[in-house]
N, C-alpha and C positions, 0 to 999 in steps of 0.2 A: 504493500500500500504506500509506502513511505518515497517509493521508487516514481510510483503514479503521481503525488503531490510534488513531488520535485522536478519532473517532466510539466507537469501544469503550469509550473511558477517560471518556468522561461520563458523568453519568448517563442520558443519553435512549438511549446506546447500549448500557449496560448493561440496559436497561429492554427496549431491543430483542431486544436477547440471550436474555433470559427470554422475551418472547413468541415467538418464534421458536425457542427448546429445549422450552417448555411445549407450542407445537402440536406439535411432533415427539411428543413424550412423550405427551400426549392421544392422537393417531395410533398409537402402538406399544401402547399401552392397548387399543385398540378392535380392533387385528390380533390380539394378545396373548388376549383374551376372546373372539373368536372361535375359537382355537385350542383354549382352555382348555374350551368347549361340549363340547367331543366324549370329556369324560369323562362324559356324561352315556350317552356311545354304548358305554361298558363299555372293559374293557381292549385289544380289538384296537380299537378303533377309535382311542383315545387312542394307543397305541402305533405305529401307523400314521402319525396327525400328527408323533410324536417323531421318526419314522425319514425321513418327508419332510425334513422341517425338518436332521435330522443329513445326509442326502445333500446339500447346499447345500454342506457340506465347510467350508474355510478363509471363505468369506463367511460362515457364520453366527457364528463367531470373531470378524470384526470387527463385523460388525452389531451384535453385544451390546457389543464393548470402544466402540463407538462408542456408542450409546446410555447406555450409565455414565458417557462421556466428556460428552454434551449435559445429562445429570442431573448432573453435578460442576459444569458449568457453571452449568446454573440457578440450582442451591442457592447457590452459593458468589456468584454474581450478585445475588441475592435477598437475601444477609447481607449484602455491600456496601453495597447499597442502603438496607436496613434500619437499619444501622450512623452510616452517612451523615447519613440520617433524623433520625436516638434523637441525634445528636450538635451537628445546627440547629435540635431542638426538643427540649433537655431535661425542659419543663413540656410537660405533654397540655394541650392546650386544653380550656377547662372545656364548648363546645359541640363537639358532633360536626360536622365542615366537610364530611365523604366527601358528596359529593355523590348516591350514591350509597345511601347508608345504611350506616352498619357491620354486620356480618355475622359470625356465628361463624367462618367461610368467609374472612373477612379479616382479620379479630383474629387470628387463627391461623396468618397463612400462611407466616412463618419458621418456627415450631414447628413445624406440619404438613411441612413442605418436609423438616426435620433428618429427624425420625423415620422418613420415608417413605425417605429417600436411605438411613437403617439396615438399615431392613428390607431395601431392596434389595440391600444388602451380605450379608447373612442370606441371604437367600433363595437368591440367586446361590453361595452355600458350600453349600447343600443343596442345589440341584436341576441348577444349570448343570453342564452334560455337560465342562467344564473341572474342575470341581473334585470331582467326584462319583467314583469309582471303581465303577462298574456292576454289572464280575466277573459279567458273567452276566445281572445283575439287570435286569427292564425299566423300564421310567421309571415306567409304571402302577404295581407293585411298591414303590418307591420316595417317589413318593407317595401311597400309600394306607401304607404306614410310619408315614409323618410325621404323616399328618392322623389315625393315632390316637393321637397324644398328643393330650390337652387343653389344657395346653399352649399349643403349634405351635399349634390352632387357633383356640384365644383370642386369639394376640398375632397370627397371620395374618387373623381378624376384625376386630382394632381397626386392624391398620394399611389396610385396605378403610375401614374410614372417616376414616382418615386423609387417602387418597385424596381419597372422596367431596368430604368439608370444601377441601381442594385446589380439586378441580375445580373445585367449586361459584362457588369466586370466580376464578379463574386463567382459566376462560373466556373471564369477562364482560372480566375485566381486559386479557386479550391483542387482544380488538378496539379497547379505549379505548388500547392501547399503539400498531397499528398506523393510531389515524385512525379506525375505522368505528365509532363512539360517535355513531352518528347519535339524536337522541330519538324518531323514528318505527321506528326499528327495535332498541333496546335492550330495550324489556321483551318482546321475544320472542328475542332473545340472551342474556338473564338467567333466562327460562323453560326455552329451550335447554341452558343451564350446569347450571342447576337436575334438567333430565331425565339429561341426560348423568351426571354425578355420581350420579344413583340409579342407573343402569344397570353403571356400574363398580361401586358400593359394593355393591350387592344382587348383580350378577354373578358376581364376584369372591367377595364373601364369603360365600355359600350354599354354593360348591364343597367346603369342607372338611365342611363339616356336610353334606352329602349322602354324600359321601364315608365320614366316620365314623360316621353313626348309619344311612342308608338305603341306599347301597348294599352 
C-alpha cells in the first residue's frame, strides 16, 4: 500500500490518476449520450431510460457519488499538476516546446476542467433524482422545464464545448500518459480525440435546442 501512496504523491502518479479518471469520464460520456439519444424518441421513451436506470436502486447512488468522486479527483489532480508547473517555470518560454503543438484544447485545460466540474455541480442540483423532488413530475417534464429557459440552454451549450475543448486534448494526452504515444499511431489518436470531442460537443449540445425550439 505504502508503494501505491508514494507513486500517487509524484507527479507521474498524479498524471496517472488523471489519465485513468479522464478514460473513466470519456467512458461515462459516451454511456451518458447514449442514454440522453432517446429524447429524441419523445417522452415515453426518455422516461423509460429514466425508470430503467432508477430501478438499479442504491447502485445508481453510488455510480454517480463515484463518478463526482473520479471528477474531484481529476480536476483537483490537474490543478496540482498545473500549480507544480506555473511554480518550476514562472517565465513561459518564448518558443512553444509541446511537442505536440499547442492547442486551444491545451491552453485551456485547467480552465476547461474548473468550469466543466461547475456545471456538473449544477447540473446534478437540477436533474439528479437525489436532489430533485419529482412530486409527481417525470424526468421528461423536468427537462423540457429547464431547457426553456434561455438561459439553462446557453450556459448548458457553452459548457458542451467546454467538454469538447477537454476532450479534444485529454484524449491524445491520456495515451502519451499511459506509454502509447507511439508516432505511427498518434495522428490517428489525435484525429480520434478530434472526432470524439465533436460527437460529445454537437451531441450533447443540440439536445436542448431541439428540445426548446423543435420538439
Amino acid at each position: 500500500m505504502k508503494w501505491l501512496t508514494t507513486t500517487l504523491g509524484t507527479s507521474i502518479g498524479k498524471k496517472l490518476m488523471m489519465a485513468a479518471t479522464g478514460l473513466s469520464f470519456i467512458g461515462f460520456l459516451a454511456v451518458h449520450l447514449a442514454g440522453n439519444l432517446t429524447l429524441y424518441g419523445g417522452a415515453d421513451a426518455f422516461n423509460s431510460y429514466a425508470e430503467h436506470l432508477h430501478a438499479l436502486g442504491p447502485l445508481l447512488g453510488v455510480a454517480e457519488f463515484g463518478l463526482l468522486g473520479l471528477f474531484l479527483i481529476h480536476v483537483f489532480s490537474g490543478l496540482i499538476i498545473f500549480w507544480q508547473n506555473f511554480k518550476a517555470r514562472p517565465t513561459r518560454y518564448a518558443v512553444n516546446r509541446n511537442p505536440g503543438g499547442k492547442t486551444i484544447g491545451s491552453a485551456t485545460m485547467p480552465y476547461t476542467g474548473l468550469l466543466i466540474l461547475m456545471f456538473i455541480l449544477f447540473h446534478l442540483t437540477n436533474f439528479s433524482r437525489f436532489f430533485v423532488d419529482q412530486g409527481g413530475t417525470t424526468i421528461f417534464q423536468i427537462v423540457s422545464t429547464a431547457f426553456q429557459n434561455p438561459v439553462y440552454v446557453g450556459l448548458y451549450v457553452l459548457a458542451m464545448v467546454m467538454i469538447a475543448l477537454h476532450v479534444s486534448h485529454g484524449f491524445w494526452s491520456l495515451f502519451q500518459t499511459f506509454g502509447l504515444n507511439h508516432p505511427k499511431y498518434m495522428p490517428a489518436i489525435n484525429t480520434g480525440g478530434l472526432i470524439l470531442s465533436l460527437v460529445f460537443g454537437l451531441g450533447f449540445g443540440f439536445l436542448p435546442i431541439y428540445i426548446a425550439f423543435i420538439a
